[in-house]
Backbone of each chain as nested JSON, in Angstrom:
{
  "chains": [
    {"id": "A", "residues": [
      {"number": 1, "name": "UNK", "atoms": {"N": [-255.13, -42.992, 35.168], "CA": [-253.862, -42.92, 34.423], "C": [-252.702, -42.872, 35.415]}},
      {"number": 2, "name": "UNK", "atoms": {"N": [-251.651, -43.306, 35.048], "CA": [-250.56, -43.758, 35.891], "C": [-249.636, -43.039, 34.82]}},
      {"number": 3, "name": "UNK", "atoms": {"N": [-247.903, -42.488, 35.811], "CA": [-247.262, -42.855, 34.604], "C": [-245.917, -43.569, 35.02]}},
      {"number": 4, "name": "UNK", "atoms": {"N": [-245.649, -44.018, 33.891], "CA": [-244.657, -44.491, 33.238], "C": [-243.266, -44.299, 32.85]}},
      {"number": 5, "name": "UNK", "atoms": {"N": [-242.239, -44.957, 33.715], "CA": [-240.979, -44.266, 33.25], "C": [-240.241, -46.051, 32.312]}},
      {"number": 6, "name": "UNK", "atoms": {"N": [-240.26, -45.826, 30.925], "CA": [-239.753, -46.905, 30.387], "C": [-238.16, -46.748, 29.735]}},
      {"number": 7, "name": "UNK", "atoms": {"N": [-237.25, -48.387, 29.806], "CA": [-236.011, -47.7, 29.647], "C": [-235.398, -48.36, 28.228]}},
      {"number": 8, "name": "UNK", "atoms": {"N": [-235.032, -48.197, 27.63], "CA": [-234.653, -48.485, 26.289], "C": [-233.138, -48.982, 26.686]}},
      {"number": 9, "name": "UNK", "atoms": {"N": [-232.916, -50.317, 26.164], "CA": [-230.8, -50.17, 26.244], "C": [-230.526, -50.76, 24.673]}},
      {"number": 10, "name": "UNK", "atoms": {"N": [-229.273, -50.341, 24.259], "CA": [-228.695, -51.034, 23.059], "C": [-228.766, -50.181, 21.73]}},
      {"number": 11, "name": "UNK", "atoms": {"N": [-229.148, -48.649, 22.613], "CA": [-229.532, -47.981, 21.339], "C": [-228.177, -46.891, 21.145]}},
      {"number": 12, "name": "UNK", "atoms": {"N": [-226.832, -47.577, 21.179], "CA": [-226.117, -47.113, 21.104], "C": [-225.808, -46.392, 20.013]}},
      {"number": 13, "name": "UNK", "atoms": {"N": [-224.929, -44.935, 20.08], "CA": [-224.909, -44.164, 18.907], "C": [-226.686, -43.623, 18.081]}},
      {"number": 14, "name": "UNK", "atoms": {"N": [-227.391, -43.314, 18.978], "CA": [-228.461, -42.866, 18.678], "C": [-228.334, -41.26, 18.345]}},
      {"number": 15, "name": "UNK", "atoms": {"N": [-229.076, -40.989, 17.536], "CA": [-229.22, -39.36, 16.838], "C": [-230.138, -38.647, 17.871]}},
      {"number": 16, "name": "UNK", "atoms": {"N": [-229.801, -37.316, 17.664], "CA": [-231.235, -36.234, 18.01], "C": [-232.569, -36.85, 16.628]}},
      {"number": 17, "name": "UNK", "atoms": {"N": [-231.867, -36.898, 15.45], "CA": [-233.049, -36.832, 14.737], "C": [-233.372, -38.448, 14.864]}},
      {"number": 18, "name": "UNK", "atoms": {"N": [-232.694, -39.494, 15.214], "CA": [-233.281, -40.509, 15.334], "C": [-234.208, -41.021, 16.509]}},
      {"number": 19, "name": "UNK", "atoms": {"N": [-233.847, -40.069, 17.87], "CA": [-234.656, -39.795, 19.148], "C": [-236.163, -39.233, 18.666]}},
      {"number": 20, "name": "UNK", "atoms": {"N": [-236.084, -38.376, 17.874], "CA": [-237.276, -37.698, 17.602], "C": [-238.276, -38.602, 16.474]}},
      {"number": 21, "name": "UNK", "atoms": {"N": [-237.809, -39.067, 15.19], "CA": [-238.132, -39.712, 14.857], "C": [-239.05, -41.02, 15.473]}},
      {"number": 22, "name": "UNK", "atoms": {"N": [-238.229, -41.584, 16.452], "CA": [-239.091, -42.669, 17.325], "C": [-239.917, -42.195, 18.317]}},
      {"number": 23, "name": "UNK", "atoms": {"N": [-239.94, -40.922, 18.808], "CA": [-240.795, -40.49, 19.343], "C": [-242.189, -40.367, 18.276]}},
      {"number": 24, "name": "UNK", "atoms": {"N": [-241.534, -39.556, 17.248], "CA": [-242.954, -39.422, 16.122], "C": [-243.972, -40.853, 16.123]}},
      {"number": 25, "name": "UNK", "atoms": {"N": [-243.395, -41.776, 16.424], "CA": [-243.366, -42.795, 15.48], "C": [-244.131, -43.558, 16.796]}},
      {"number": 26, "name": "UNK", "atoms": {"N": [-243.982, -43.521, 18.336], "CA": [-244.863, -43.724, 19.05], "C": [-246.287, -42.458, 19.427]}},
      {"number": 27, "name": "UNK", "atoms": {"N": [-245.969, -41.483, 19.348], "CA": [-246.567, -40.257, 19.25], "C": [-248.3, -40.865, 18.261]}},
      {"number": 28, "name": "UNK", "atoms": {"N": [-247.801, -41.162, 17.261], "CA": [-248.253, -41.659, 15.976], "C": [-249.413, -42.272, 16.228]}},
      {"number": 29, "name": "UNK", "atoms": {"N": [-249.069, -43.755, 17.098], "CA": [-250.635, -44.584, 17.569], "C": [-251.075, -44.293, 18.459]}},
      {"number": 30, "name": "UNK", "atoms": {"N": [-250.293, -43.683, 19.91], "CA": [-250.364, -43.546, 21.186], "C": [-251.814, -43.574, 21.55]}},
      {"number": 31, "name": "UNK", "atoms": {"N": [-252.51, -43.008, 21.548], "CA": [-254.103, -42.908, 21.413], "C": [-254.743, -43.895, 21.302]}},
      {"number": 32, "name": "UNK", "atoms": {"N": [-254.005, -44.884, 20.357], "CA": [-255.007, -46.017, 20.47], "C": [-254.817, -47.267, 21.434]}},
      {"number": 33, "name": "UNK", "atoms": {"N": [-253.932, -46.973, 22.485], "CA": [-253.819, -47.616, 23.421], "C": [-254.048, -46.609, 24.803]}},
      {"number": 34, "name": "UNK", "atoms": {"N": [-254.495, -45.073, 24.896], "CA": [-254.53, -44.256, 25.27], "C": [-253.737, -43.936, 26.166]}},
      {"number": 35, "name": "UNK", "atoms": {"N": [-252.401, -43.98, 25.918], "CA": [-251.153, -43.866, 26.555], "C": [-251.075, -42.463, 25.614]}},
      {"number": 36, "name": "UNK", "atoms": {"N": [-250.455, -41.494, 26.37], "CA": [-249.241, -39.854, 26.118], "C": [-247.818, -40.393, 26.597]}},
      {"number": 37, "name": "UNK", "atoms": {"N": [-247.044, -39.996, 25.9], "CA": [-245.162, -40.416, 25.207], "C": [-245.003, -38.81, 26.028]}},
      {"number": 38, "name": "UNK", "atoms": {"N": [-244.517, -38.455, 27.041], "CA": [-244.341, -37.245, 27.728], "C": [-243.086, -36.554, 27.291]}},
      {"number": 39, "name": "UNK", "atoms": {"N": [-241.985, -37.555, 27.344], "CA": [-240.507, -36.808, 27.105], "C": [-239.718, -38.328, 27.272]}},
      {"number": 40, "name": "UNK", "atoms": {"N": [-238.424, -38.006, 26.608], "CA": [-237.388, -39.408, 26.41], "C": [-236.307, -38.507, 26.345]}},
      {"number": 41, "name": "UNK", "atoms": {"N": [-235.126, -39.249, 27.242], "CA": [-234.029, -38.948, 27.302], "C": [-232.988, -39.78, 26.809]}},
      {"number": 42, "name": "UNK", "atoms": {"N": [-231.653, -39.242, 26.109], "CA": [-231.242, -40.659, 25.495], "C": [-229.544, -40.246, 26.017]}},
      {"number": 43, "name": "UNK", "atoms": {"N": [-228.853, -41.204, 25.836], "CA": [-227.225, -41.581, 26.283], "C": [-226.641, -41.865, 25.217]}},
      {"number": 44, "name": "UNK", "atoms": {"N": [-226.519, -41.682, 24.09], "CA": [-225.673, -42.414, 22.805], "C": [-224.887, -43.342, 23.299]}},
      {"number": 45, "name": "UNK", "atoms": {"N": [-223.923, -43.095, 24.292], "CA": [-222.757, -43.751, 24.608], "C": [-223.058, -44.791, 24.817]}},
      {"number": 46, "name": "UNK", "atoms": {"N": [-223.774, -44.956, 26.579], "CA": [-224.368, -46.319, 26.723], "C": [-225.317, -47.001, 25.794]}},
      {"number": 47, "name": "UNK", "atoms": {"N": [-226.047, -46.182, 24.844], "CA": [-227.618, -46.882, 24.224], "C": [-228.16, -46.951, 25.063]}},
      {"number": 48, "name": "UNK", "atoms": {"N": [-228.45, -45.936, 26.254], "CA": [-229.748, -46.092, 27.462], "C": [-230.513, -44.884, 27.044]}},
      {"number": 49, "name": "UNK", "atoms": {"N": [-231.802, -45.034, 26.332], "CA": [-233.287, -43.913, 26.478], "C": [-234.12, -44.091, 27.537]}},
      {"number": 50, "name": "UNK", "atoms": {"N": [-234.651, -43.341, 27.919], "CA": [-235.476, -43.142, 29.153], "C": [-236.495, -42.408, 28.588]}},
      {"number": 51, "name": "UNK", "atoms": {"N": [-238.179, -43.139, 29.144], "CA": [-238.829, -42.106, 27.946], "C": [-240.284, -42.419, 29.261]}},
      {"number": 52, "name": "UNK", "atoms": {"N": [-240.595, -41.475, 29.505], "CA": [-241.686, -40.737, 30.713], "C": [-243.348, -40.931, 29.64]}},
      {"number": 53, "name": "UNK", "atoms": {"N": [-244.087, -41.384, 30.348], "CA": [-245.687, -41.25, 29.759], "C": [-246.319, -41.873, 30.983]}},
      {"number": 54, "name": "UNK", "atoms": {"N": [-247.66, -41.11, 30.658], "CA": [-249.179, -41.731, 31.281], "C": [-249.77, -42.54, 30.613]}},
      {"number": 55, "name": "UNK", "atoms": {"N": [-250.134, -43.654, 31.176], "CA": [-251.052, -44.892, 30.411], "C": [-251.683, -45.604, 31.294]}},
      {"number": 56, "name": "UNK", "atoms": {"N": [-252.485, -46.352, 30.805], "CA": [-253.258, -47.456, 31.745], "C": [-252.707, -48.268, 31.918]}},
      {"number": 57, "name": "UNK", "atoms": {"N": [-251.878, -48.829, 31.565], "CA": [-250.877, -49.694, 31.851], "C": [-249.697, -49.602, 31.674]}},
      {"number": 58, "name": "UNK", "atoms": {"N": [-249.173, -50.558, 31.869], "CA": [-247.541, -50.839, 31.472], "C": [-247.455, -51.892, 30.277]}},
      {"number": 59, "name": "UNK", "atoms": {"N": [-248.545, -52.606, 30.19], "CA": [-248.835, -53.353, 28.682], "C": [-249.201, -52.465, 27.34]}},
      {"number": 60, "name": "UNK", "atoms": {"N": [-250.041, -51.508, 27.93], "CA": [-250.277, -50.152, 26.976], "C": [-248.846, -49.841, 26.926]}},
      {"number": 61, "name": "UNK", "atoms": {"N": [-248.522, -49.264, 27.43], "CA": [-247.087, -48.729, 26.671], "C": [-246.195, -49.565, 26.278]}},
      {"number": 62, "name": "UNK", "atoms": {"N": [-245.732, -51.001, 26.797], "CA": [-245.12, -51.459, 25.483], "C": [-245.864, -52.116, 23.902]}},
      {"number": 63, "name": "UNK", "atoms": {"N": [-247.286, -51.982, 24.351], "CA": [-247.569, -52.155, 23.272], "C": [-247.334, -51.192, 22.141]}},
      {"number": 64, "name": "UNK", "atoms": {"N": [-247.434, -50.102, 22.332], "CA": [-247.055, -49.045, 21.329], "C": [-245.542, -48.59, 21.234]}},
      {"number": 65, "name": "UNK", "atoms": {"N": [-244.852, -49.247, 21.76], "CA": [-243.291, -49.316, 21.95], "C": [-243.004, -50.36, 21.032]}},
      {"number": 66, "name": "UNK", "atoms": {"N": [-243.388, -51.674, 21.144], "CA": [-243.432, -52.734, 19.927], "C": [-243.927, -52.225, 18.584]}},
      {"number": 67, "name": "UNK", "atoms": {"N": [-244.931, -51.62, 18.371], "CA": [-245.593, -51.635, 17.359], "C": [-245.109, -50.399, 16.496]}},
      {"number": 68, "name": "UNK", "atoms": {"N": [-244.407, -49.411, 17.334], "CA": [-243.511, -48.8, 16.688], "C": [-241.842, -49.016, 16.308]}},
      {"number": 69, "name": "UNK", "atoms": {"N": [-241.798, -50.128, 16.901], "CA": [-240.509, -50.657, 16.593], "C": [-239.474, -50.761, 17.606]}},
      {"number": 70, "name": "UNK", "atoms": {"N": [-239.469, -50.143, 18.62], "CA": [-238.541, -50.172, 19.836], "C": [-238.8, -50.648, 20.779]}},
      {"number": 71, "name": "UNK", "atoms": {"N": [-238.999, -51.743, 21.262], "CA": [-239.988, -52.796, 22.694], "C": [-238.779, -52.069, 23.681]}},
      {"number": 72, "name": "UNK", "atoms": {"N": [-239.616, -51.579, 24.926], "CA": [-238.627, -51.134, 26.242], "C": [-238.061, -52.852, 26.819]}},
      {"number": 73, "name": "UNK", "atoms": {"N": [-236.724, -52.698, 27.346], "CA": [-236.047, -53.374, 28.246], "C": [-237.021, -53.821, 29.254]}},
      {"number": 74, "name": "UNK", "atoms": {"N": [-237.427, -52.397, 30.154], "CA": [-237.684, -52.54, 31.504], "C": [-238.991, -51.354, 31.361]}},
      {"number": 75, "name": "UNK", "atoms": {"N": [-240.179, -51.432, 32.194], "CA": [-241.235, -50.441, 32.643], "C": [-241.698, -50.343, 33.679]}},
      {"number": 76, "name": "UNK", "atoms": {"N": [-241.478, -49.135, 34.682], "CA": [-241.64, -49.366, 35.991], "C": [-243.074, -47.692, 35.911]}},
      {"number": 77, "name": "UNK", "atoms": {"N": [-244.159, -48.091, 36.664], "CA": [-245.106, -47.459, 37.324], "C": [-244.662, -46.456, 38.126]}},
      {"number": 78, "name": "UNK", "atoms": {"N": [-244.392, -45.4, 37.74], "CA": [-244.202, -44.379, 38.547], "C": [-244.179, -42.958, 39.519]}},
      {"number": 79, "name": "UNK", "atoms": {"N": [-246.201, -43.69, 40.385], "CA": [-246.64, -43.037, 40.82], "C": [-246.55, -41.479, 41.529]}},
      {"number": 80, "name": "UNK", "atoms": {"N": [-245.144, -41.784, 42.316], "CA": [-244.496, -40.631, 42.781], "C": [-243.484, -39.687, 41.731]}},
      {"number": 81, "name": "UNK", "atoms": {"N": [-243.726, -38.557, 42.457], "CA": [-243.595, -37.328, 41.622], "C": [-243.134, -36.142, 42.077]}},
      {"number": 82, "name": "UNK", "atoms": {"N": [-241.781, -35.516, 41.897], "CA": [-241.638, -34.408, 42.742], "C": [-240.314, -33.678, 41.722]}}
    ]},
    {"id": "B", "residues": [
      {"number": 1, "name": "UNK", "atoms": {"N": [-223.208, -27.063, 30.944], "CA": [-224.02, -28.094, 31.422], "C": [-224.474, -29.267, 30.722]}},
      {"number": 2, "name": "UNK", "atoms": {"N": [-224.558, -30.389, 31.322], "CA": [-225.347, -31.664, 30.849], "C": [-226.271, -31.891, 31.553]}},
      {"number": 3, "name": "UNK", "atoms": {"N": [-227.235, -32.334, 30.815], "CA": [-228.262, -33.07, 31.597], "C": [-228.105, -34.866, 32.14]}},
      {"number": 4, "name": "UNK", "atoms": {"N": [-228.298, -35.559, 33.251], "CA": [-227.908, -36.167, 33.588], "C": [-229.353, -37.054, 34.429]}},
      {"number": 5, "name": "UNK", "atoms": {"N": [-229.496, -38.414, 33.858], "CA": [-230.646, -39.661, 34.594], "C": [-229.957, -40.23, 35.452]}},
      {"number": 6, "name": "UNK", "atoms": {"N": [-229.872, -40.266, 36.429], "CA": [-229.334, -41.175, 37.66], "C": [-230.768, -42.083, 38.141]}},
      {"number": 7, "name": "UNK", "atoms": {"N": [-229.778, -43.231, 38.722], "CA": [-230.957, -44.129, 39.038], "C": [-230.43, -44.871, 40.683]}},
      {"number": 8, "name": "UNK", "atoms": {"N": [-231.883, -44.522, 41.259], "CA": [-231.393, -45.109, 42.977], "C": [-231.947, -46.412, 42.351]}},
      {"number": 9, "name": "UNK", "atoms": {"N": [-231.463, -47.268, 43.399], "CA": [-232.149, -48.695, 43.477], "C": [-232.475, -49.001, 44.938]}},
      {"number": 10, "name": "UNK", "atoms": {"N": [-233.346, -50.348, 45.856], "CA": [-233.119, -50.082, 46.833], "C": [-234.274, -49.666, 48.079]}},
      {"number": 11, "name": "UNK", "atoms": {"N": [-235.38, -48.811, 46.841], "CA": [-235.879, -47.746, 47.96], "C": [-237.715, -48.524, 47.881]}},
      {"number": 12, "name": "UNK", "atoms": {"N": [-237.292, -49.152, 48.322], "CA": [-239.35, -50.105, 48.745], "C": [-239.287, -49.591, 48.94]}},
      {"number": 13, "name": "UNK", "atoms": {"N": [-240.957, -49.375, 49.145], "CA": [-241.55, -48.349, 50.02], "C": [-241.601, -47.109, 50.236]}},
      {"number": 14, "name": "UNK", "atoms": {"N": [-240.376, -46.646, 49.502], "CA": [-240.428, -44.93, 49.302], "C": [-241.712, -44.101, 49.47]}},
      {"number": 15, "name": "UNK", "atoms": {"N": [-241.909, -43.303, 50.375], "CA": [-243.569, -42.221, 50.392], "C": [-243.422, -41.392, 49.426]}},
      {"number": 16, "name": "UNK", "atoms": {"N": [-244.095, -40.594, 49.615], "CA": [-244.191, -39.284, 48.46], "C": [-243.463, -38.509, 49.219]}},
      {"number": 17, "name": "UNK", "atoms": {"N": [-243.929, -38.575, 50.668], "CA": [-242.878, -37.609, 51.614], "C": [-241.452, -38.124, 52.264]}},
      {"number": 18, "name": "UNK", "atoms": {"N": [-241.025, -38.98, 51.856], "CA": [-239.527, -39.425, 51.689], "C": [-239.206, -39.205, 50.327]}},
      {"number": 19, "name": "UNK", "atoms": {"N": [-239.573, -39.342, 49.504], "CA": [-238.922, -38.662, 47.985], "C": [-239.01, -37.273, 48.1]}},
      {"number": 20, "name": "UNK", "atoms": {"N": [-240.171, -36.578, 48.416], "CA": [-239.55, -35.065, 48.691], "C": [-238.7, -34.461, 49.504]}},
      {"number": 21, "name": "UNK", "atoms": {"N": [-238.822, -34.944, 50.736], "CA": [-237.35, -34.772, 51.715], "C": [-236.189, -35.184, 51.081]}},
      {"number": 22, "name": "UNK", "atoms": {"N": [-236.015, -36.48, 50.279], "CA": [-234.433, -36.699, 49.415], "C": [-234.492, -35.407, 48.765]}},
      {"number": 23, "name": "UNK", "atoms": {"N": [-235.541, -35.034, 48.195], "CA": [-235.286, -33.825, 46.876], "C": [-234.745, -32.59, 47.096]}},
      {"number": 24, "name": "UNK", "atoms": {"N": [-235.619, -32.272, 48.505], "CA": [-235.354, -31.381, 49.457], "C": [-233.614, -31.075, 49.792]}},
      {"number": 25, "name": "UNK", "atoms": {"N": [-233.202, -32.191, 50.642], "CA": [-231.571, -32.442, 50.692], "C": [-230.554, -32.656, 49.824]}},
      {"number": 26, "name": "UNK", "atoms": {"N": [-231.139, -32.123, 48.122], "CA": [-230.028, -32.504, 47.381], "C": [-230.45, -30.893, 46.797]}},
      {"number": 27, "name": "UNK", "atoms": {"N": [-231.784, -30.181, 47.192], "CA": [-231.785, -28.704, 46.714], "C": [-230.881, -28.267, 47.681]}},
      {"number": 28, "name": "UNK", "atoms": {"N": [-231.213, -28.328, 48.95], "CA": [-230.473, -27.778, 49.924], "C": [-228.807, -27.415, 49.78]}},
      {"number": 29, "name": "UNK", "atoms": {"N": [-227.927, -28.444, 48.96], "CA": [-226.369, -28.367, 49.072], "C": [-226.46, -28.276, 47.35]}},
      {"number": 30, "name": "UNK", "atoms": {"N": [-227.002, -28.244, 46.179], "CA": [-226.897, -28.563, 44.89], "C": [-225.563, -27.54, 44.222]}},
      {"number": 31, "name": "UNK", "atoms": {"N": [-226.124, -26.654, 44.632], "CA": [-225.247, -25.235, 44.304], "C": [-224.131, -25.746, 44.796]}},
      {"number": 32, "name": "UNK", "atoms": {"N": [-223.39, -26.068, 45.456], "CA": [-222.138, -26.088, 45.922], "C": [-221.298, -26.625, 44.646]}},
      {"number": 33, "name": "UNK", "atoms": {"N": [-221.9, -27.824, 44.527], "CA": [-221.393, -27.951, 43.028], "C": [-221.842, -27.846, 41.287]}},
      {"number": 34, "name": "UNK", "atoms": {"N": [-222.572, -26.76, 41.756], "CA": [-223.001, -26.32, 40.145], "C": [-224.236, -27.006, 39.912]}},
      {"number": 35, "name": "UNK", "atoms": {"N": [-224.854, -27.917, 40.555], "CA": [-225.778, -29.012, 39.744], "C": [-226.861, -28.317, 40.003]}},
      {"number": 36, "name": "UNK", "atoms": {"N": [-228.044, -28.755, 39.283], "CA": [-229.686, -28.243, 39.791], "C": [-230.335, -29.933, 39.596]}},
      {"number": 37, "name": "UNK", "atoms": {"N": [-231.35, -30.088, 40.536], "CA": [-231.811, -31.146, 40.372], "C": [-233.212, -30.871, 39.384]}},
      {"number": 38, "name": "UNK", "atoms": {"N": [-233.595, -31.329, 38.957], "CA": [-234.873, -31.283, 38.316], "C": [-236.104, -32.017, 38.438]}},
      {"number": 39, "name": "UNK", "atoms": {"N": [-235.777, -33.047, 38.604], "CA": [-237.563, -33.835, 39.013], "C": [-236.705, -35.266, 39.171]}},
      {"number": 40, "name": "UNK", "atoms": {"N": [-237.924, -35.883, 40.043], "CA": [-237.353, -37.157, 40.187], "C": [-238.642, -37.593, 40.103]}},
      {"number": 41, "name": "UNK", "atoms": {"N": [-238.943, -39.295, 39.637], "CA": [-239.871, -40.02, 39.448], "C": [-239.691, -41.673, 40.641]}},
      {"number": 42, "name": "UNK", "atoms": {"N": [-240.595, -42.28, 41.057], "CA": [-240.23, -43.141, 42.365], "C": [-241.195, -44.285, 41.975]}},
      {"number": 43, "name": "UNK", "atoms": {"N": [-240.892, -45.541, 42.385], "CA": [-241.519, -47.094, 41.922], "C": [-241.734, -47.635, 43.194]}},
      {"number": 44, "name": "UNK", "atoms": {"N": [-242.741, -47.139, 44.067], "CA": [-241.978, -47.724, 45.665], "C": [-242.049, -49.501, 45.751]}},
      {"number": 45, "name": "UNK", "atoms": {"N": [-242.72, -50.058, 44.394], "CA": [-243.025, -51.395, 44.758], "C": [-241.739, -52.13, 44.231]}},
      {"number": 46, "name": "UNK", "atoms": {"N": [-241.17, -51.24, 42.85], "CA": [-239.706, -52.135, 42.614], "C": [-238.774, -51.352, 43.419]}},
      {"number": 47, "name": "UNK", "atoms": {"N": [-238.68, -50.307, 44.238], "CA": [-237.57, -49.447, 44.657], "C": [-236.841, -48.809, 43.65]}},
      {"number": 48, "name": "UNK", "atoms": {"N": [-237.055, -48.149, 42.817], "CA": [-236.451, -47.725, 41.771], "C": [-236.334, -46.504, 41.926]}},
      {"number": 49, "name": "UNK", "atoms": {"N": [-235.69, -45.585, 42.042], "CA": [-235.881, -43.929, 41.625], "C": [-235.492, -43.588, 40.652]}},
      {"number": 50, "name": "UNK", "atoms": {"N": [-235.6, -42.814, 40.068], "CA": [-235.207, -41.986, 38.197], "C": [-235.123, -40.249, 38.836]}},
      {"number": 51, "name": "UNK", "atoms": {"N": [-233.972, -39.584, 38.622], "CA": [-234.128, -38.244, 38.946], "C": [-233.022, -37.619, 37.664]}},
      {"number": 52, "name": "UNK", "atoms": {"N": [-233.601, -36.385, 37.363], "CA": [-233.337, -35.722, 36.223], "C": [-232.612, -34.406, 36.836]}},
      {"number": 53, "name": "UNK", "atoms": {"N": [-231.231, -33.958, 36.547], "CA": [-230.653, -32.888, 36.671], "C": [-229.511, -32.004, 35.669]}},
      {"number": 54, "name": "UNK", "atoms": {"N": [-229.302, -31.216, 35.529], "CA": [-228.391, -30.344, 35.282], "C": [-227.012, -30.132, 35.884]}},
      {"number": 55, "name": "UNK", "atoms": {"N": [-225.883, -30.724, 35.321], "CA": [-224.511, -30.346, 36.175], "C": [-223.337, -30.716, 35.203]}},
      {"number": 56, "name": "UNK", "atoms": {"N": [-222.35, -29.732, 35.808], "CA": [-221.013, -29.948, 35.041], "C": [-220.61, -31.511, 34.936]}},
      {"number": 57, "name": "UNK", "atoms": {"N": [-220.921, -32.851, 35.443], "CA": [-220.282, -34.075, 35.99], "C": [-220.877, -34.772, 36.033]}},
      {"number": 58, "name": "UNK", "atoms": {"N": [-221.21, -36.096, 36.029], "CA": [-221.701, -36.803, 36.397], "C": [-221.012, -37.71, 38.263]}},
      {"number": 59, "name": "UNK", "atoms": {"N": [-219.628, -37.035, 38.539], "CA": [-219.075, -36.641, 39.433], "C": [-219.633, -35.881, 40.461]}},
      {"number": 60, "name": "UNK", "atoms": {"N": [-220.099, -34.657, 40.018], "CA": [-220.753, -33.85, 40.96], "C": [-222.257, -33.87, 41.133]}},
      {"number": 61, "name": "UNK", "atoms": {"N": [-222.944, -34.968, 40.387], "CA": [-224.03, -35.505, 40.442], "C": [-224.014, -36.131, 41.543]}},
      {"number": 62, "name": "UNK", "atoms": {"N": [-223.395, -37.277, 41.783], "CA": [-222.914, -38.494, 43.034], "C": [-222.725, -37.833, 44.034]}},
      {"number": 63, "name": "UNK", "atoms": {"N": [-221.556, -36.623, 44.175], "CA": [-221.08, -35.778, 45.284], "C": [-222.719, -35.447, 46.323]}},
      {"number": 64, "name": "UNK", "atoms": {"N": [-223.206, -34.692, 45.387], "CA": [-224.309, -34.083, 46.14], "C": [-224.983, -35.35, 46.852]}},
      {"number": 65, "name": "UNK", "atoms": {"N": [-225.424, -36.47, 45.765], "CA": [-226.757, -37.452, 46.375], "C": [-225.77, -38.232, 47.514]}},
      {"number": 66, "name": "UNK", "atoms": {"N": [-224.613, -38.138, 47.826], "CA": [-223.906, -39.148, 48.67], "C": [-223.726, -38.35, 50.045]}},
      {"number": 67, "name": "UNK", "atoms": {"N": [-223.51, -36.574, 50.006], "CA": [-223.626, -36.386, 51.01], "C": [-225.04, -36.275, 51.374]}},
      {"number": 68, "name": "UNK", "atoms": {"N": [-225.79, -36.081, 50.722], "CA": [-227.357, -35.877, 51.392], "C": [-228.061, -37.214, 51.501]}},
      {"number": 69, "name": "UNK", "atoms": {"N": [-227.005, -38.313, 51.348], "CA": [-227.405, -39.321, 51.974], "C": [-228.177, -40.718, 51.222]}},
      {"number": 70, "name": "UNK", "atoms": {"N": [-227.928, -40.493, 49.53], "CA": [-228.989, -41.436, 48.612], "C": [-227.778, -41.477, 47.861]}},
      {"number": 71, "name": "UNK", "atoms": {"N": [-226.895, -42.401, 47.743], "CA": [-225.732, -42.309, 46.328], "C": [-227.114, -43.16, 45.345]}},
      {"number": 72, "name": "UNK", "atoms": {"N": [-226.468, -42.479, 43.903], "CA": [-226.68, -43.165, 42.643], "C": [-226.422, -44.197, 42.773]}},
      {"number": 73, "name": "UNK", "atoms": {"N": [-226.929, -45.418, 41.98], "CA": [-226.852, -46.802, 41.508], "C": [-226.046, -46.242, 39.93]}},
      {"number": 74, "name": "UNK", "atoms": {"N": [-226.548, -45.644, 39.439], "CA": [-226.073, -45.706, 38.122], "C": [-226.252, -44.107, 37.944]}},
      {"number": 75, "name": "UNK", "atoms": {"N": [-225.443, -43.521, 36.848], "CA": [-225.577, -41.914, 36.845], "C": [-225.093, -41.884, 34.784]}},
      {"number": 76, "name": "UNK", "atoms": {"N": [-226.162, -41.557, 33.976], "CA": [-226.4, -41.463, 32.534], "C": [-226.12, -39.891, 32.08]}},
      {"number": 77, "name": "UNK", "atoms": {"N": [-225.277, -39.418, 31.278], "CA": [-225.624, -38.307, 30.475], "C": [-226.559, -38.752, 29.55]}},
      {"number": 78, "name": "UNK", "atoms": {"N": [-227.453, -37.524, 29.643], "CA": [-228.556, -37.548, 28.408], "C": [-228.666, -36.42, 27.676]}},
      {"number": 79, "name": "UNK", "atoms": {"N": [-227.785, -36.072, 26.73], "CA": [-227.519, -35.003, 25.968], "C": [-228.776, -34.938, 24.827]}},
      {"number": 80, "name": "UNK", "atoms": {"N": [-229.939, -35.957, 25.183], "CA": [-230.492, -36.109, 23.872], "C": [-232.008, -35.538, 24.627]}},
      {"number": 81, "name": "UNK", "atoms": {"N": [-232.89, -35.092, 24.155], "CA": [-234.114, -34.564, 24.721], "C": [-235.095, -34.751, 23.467]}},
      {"number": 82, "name": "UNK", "atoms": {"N": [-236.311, -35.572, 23.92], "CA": [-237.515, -35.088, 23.229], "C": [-238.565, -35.006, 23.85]}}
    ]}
  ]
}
């Protein structure tokens, strides 16, 4: 397992309850691509989320990023950790 | 306080022990201006860094990483957490 820092843009004017909501909502299948959704950070202003997980891939996680409705921009592998 | 995603660009090759020495040099002076750093995440193959902190500014975010030698590429409030 690797993880994952993926970045969301355009999600301007985003909610707390709409952050959480899409978390639920990848939370939801995550397992079946055996990717964990760790934590997401969001910017209303810009529409930039930032959202941290372990997966086997980086195809695993946008797959469950698509399939819940929000495909990431960008997904970078992000072995290091401190 | 805000919480605040800044993003280096830039950094191939980054070690585990060059991301902790940056981390190191931005604990070292943080206090001066109020900020706490919190974790940073590293891509050494795209050069990417992602680091997560606490501070009055997104001003005094830059201050710190510029004297300790890593300015931000980009610096996000993320008032939103899940």
């Amino acid at each position: 397992m690797t993880q994952f820092m993926d970045v969301h843009t355009g999600m301007k004017g985003i909610t707390a309850d709409q952050l959480s909501e899409a978390h639920r909502a990848d939370l939801a299948i995550e397992a079946e691509e055996g990717v964990h959704f760790k934590s997401a950070w969001a910017d209303p202003d810009s529409g930039v989320v930032y959202c941290l997980s372990e997966a086997p891939s980086a195809e695993a996680v946008q797959r469950i990023h698509e399939r819940a409705g929000h495909p990431a921009t960008e997904i970078h592998p992000v072995p290091l950790t401190v």
